[in-house]
N, C-alpha and C positions, 0 to 999 in steps of 0.2 A: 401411179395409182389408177387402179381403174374405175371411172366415173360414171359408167354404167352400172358396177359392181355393188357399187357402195351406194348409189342411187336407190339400189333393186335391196338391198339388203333395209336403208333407211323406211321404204316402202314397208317392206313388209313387217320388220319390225312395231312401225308406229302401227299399224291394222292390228297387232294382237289384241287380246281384251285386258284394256284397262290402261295400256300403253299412254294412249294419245289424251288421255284426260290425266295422269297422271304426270308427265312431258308437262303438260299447259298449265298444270296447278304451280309447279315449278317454276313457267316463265312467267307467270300471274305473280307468286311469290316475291322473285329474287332476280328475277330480269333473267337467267338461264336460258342462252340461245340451243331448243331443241337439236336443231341441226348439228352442231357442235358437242353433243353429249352422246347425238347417235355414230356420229362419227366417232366417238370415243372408244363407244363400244363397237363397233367394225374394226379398228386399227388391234382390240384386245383380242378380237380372232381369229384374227391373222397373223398373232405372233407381234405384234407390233407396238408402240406407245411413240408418239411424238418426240420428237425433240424437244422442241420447245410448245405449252400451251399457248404461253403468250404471242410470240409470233403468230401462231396458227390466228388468235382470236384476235391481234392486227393487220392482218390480211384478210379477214371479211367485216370489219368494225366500220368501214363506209358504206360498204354495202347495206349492209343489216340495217345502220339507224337512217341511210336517203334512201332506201328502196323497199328493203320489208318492213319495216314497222310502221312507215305513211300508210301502206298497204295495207296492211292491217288493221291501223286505225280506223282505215275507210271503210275498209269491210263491216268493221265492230259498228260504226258509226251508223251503217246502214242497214244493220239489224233488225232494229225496229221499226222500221220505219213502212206502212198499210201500204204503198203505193206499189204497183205491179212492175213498175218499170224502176224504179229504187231497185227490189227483188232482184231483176233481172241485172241490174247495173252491178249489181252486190255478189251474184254467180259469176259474172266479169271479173270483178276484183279478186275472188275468192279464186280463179283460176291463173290471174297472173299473179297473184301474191303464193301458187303454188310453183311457178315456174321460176319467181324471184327463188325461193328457197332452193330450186334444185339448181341454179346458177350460185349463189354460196356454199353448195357440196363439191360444184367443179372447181370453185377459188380453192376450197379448202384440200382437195387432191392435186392440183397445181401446187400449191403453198406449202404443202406436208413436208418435212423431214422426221423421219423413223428413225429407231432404232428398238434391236430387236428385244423382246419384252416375253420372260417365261410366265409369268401375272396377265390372264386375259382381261382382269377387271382394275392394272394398273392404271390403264387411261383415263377412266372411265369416275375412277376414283380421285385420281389428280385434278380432274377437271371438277365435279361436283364435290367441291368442298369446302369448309367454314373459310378456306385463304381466297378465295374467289367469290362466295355470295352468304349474304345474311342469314345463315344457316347455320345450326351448330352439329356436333359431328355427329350427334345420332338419329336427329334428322337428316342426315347426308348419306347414312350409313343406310337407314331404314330406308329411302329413296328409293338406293342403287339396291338393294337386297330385293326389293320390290319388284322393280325395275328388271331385273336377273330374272328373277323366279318368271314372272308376264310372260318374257321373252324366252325363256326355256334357253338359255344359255349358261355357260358355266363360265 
């Protein structure tokens, strides 16, 4: 898998409108690792769906809770916080808790097994639904239709 590819597609994807606050209301919700849902939808347009989700979401599951979500914490944490060099520490966090993220796109292109898939929004569906997060299915439904339409994909 190519990890620049799917880098460049996650990129540009979360930049549409409405993408990235809709993504974060998700992981705000039901703990929903972005990365993993973007990657879902990459593998759906390429013809592709996982093997297995579970493996996929055990092979960045260390990652994710020692390295992006401290990060993240710290980041949130340093939010509010009047002090110029807070701020500055907080632009610091906010760029290596982006580089943690694209280090869990390259676990998860390492980690990947496909198979081929005529449903571009099989993945994408497996992943965001009530057997995985406190959601029920028309919330899941309404997400990814959401989700779809932002991103002009089919």
């Amino acid at each position: 898998m190519d990890q620049e590819e799917v880098w460049a597609f996650t990129v540009a994807m979360y930049g549409r409108d409405g993408v990235a606050k809709l993504c974060l209301d998700l992981q705000e919700r039901c703990d929903l690792d972005v990365n993993m849902l973007l990657f879902m939808f990459f593998l759906g347009q390429k013809g592709l769906a996982p093997l297995s989700i579970s493996a996929l979401e055990a092979s960045v599951r260390d990652w994710r809770e020692n390295v992006i979500k401290p990060l993240r914490q710290t980041r949130r944490h340093l939010r509010d916080d009047p002090r110029a060099s807070a701020q500055e520490l907080r632009q610091k966090v906010k760029s290596d808790e982006l580089q943690a993220e694209r280090i869990e796109q390259h676990i998860l292109c390492e980690a990947v097994e496909t198979v081929p898939s005529d449903d571009p929004m099989a993945a994408a569906h497996a992943y965001l639904s009530p057997n995985r997060f406190a959601l029920d299915q028309q919330a899941c439904d309404k997400a990814l239709g959401d989700l779809t339409r932002m991103m002009g994909i089919a």
